[in-house]
C-alpha positions, 0 to 999 in steps of 0.5 A: 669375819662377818657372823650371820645372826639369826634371831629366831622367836622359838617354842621351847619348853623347859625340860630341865625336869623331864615331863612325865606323860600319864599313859592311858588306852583302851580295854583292848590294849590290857594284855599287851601293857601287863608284865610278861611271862617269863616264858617270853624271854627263853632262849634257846641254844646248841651250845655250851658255855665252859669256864676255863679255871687253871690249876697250878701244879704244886711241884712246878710254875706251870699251870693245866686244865682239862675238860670233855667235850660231847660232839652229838653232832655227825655234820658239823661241831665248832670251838670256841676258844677265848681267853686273853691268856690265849698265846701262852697256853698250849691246847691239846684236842684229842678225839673219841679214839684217842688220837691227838687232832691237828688243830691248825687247819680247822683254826679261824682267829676271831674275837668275842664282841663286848661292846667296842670290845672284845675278847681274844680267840680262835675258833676251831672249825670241824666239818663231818667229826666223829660222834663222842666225847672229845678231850680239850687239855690247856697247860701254860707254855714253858718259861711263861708265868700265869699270874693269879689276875683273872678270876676266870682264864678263859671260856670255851663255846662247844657249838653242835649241829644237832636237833636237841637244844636247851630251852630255859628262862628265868622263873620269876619276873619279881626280881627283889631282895629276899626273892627266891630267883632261878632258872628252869630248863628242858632239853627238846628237839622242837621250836616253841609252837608260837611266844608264849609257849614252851616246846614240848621236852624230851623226858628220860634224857638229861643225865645231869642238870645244874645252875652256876650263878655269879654274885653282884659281888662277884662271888661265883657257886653251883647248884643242881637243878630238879625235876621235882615240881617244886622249882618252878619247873612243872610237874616232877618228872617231865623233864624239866629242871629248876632250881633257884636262890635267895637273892641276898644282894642287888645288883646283876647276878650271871646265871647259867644253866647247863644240861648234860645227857644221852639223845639218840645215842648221843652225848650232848651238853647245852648251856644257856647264860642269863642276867638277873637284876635284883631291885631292892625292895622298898614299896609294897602295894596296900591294896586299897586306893582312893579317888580325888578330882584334880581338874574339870577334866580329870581325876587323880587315882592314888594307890596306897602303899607301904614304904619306908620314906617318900625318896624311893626310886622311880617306879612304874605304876599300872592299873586297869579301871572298871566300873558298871553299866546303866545295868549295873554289870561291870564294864573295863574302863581303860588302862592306866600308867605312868614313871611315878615317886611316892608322894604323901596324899591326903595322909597316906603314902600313895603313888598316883595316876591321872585318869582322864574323864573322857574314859569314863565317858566313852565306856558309859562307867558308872561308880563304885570303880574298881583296879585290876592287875595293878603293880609297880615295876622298877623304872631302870630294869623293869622287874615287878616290885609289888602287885594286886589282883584286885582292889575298890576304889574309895572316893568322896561324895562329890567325886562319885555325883560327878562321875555319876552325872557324865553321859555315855558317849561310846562313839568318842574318838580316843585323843591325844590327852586321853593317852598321854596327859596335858601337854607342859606349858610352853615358853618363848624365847630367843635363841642365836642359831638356829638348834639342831632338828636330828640328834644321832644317838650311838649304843651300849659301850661306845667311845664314839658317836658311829654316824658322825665318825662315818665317811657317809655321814651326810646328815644336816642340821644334825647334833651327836650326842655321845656318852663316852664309854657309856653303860646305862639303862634305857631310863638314865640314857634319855635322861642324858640325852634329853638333857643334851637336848635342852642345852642345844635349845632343840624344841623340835627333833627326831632321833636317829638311833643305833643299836640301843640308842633306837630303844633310848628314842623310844623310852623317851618318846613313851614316857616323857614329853619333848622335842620329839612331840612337836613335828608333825610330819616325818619319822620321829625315830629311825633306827639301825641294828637295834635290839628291841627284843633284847640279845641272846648274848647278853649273858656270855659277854657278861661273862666274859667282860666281868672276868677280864674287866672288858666292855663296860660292864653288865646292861640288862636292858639289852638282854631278852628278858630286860627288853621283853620286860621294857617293851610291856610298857611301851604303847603300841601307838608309841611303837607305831612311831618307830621305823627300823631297819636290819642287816645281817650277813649274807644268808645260807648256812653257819660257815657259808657266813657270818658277821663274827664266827665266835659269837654265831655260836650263840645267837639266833640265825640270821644276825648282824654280828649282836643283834639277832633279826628275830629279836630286831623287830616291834610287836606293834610295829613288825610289818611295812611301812615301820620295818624298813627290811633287811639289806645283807652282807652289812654288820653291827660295827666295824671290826666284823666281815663286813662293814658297819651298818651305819657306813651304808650311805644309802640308808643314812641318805633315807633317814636323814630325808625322812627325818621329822623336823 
């Protein structure tokens, strides 16, 4: 057999060890790079999530459980009914005159999507019902044993086409050991106004307010939630609820929050699911900060902090320079930021940042500096760990002459060193084969890579990464990923993503050099059915996947908050670099169509069966040429109405044309 060589001398930069690039951009980025408010990952919902708990009868071996259900909607209700214990159980639906409804013509079978999971169901469809509180009963089937297995039996979604909805979010974003942590609600009949911006609530309405959290342990309670204003949740009696714990554990808690009351007459019952990643708390901020210079070229900020050792995980550090004018008034400088460990500096525990003196120069800054809104953010789930509102900077002799002696250059075009750092030292090798120039990255909980296994697979010169089964945030992901990258020897790529695997291309291309900086020309990321903004479904398939050991377990990168709160460090420039493309199903109203009927209950409208088109695009990236647009009547992956999104030949055809190289 005759075996082509081709002996090629490459480029190929060791990344064995991830390079970290030290961000850094101009004053009018500052409001974009800060942590949100946690107002920005509300979500709103017109269904209620209820928990199926089956008692047995102390006299029998059979088993019951029964629940009201409010339908505040004269046009359209639907229930959803999942639970692996599904086929021996018997379900009774009476309506509000008490008669007993005939559930078979109103059945759909569907399923609960987890990942390439999923949850079994049925779910009931009721055009044109009677306004009231309906009646659901479940009791176990003659002769069929329910065995003790599942802390949870199954899970009802009542969906009601009504104008009043929950509007809820998390009240904190700093997510640590020992914080206060919970939730705040409002009924309301309106849309928020613009993000950013709760919509107004319906006072004197909500009868009945509480919150049920699931430990990392597992451990499952209820509390009621006030209208008090001292749960985060405003003024007492303005119709908004709060509630919160101590966070004694880390890890994921589940939490929910349910609203129960009267509008317009009419009972109705919203429920909202949410995760909370709990960090531990091992560093603080000081407060205080010195200067060093580094190189001819750039100086070194280190900010003091307490820590019990030096091996704390990867964090997050940002800050925002000032300075002063030739007049002495203050002038913002830039912003600073990079995935950093603490270090010991010049005897101190310090996190450090690399300043670049080409800032100083375009912003004509002179000393003393001072940091504003500084914080460290956990580096796998995002939440915010300690910060500073304002702090000096302390800096020798020689390093205040220097800067005092820079000119002010304020038409300085803004280069690439100044926003990502010093590229790493390249090495020469040789290589046999020429390395793949694509990687084709899958998402959350998948046991194959999509595009390769697709029939339109038409790719070329491409490598498919796959992490079987797989559960990672967005940090540990690239790693895997860059790693497979550097055994394949590939100096020079780009990324084609699905679903979280376009989020994983991103993280990689902000806060680490690779392959993906070396092309010049082309698409350094493509991605399909990707949820950049998070999932509102995030919490339910939590749920339900902890309850029956489905899917692969929780991932707070895909939920609202955890990619809002991902995406506040993601640069814009970086964000420019992505182009993304969406489906959903063919859009008109809910039963006109959908790609899972189950799970349409609670995403936003339209969606691709996981992914919502309204949290499917990039702030900094929402219009042509990045957003590729919308193509209908194509789903998130097989299994659903419509065929999986990654089958569209056309669209693998444009991203493997486009591809950078």
């Amino acid at each position: 057999m005759m075996r082509t060589l081709l002996l090629l001398s490459v480029i190929s930069l060791a990344f064995a060890v991830l390079h970290r690039k030290q961000l850094a951009g101009p004053p009018s980025e500052f409001e974009s790079m800060r942590i949100p408010d946690p107002i920005v990952g509300a979500l709103t919902e017109k269904s209620a999530f209820i928990n199926i708990h089956l008692e047995k009868n102390p006299n029998t071996d059979a088993f019951s459980w029964s629940t009201d259900l409010p339908v505040d909607s004269s046009t359209l209700f639907t229930l959803g009914v999942f639970s692996p214990l599904q086929d021996s159980l018997d379900f009774t639906l009476t309506n509000p005159s008490g008669e007993v409804v005939e559930l078979d013509s109103h059945a759909h079978e569907s399923t609960f999507p987890i990942g390439e999971s999923s949850v079994p169901g049925t779910v009931f469809v009721f055009e044109n019902p009677t306004v009231g509180v309906w009646h659901l009963a479940a009791k176990s089937k003659a002769g069929r044993v329910i065995a003790p297995t599942y802390s949870l039996h199954g899970a009802i979604i009542l969906f009601n086409e009504s104008p009043v909805k929950a509007w809820a979010h998390l009240s904190t974003y700093h997510l640590t050991k020992g914080d206060q942590v919970g939730l705040v609600i409002r009924a309301t009949d309106e849309e928020s106004p613009v993000e950013g911006q709760a919509p107004r609530a319906i006072r004197e309405i909500v009868s009945k307010a509480y919150m049920e959290v699931t430990t990392p342990e597992g451990d499952t309670f209820t509390i009621q939630m006030h209208d008090d204003g001292l749960q985060s949740d405003g003024d007492a009696d303005d119709g908004v609820y709060g509630a919160s714990i101590a966070a004694s554990e880390t890890g994921t808690y589940v939490a929910s929050a349910t609203i129960e009351g009267t509008y317009d007459g009419k009972e109705f019952m919203r429920t909202t699911e949410h995760l909370l990643p709990v960090a531990q708390h091992e560093v603080d901020l000081k407060g205080s900060a010195f200067m060093t210079q580094k190189d001819h070229t750039h100086f070194m900020v280190h900010l003091d902090i307490n820590t019990p050792s030096v091996s704390s995980p990867l964090m997050r550090a940002y800050t925002e320079v000032y300075g002063k004018d030739s007049e002495g008034k203050e002038v913002a400088i830039c912003w600073l930021s990079a995935l950093v460990n603490p270090t010991e500096s010049y005897g101190s525990k310090t996190v450090s940042l690399s300043l670049d003196r080409s800032w100083i120069i375009k912003a004509g800054a002179k000393a003393p500096f001072v940091l504003k809104n500084t914080f460290l953010q956990d580096a796998y789930v995002h939440v915010l760990l300690s910060s500073v509102e304002s702090m000096p900077v302390v800096m020798p002799g020689y390093v205040h002459d220097r800067i005092h002696r820079l000119p002010h250059l304020p038409n300085m075009e803004i280069s690439e060193e100044m926003t990502v750092g010093v590229r790493p030292v390249m090495n020469v090798s040789q290589v046999e084969v020429a390395a793949p120039t694509l990687m084709l990255v899958h998402g959350y909980c998948s046991s194959t890579n999509p595009f390769k296994d697709s029939a339109s697979n038409i790719y070329t010169n491409a490598a498919y990464f796959l992490n079987k089964d797989g559960n990672l945030n967005n940090q540990r992901f690239s790693e895997l990923v860059d790693t497979y990258a550097d055994s394949l020897n590939m100096n020079s790529y780009s990324i084609v993503g699905h679903s979280q695997g376009g989020m994983v291309g991103l993280h990689m291309l902000n806060y680490f050099f690779s392959g993906m900086d070396q092309p010049t020309t082309g698409r350094r990321i493509q991605s399909i059915g990707t949820p950049y903004q998070g999932c509102t479904a995030a919490g339910s398939a939590a749920n339900l996947g902890k309850a029956f050991g489905v899917g692969c377990g929780t991932n707070t990168d895909l939920s609202v908050d955890g990619a809002k709160l991902w995406l506040s460090g993601i640069t814009a420039a970086n964000q420019l670099q992505v182009y993304y493309a969406t489906t959903t199903y063919q859009q008109g109203n809910f039963f006109g169509d959908y790609c899972n009927m189950a799970i349409n209950a609670i995403l936003q409208w339209p969606n691709d069966g996981t992914t919502e088109f309204k949290y499917a695009s990039l702030p900094k990236a929402a219009t042509q040429p990045n957003n590729l647009g919308n193509t209908q009547k194509w789903c998130h992956t097989t299994g659903m109405k419509y065929a999986a999104q990654y089958t569209n030949a056309a669209l693998n055809t444009q991203f493997n044309t486009n591809a950078a190289r």
